[in-house]
C-alpha positions, 0 to 999 in steps of 0.5 A: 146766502140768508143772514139771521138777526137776533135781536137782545135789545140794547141802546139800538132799539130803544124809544124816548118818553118825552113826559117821563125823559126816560128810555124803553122798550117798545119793539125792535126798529131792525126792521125798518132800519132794513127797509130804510136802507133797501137792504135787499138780502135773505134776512130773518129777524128773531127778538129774542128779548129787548134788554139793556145789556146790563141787565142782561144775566149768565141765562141771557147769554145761554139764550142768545147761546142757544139761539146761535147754535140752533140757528140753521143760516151760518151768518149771524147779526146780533143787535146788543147793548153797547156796555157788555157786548164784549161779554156776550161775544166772549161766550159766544167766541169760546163756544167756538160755532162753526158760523160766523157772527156779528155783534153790533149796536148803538151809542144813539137809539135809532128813534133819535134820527140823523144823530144815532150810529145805529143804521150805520153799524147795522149796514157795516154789520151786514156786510162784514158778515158775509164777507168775514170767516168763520168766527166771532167779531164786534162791529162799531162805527165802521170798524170790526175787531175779533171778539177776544181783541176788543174793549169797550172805552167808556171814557172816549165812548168807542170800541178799540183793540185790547182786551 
């Protein structure tokens, strides 16, 4: 079973300027995180772009849209922003593919070590995409919710159930 990563950017990937304190875009670290983790499974690594979600646009989504239903594997990890993951993964589910696809991310940029979430997410993304149906799903820090039964609380900083 061969499992596709598009790559969109989002916390997951990005690197920390010490001289200026701020946060960017180099490349992805999916990668390495899979190597890291001794993934041993069929996987392709597509970037399609490296972007804060929310900057992310109506077009971006048709992007990564596009992407999912040109992809030819039927499983799909998506790496996004954790700010408006919801968002994509609403067009996607209403796009209602006969795939199945996970979106996940990172509170943490993986750059910053043990800190981040982001090796965690991947390898729990990993495995609830060849385990779950046909569908599209969120999975954060261990758990994994439908696309249209999840939201972002940004006050406790994790997904839960709602909509």
């Amino acid at each position: 079973m061969a499992i596709r990563f598009l790559v969109t950017g989002g916390t997951f990937d990005k690197e920390y300027d010490e001289i200026n304190g701020a946060l960017y875009f180099r490349r992805t670290h999916v990668r390495d995180m899979l190597k890291q983790a001794r993934c041993r499974l069929a996987v392709r690594v597509v970037e399609l772009m490296l972007k804060d979600s929310l900057e992310l646009t109506d077009t971006d989504r048709q992007r990564i849209l596009t992407a999912c239903r040109g992809a030819r594997e039927t499983r799909l990890v998506i790496t996004h922003g954790t700010d408006t993951m919801t968002e994509t993964a609403r067009v996607l589910g209403k796009a209602d593919l006969k795939k199945t696809i996970v979106l996940t991310g990172a509170m943490i940029p993986y750059k910053f070590g043990g800190s981040s979430d982001g090796l965690f997410n991947l390898g729990s993304a990993l495995s609830f995409v060849q385990s779950l149906p046909v569908g599209v799903y969120i999975a954060m820090n261990g758990q994994i919710f439908p696309w249209d039964k999840v939201r972002k609380n940004k006050r406790l900083g994790r997904f839960e159930r709602g909509s």
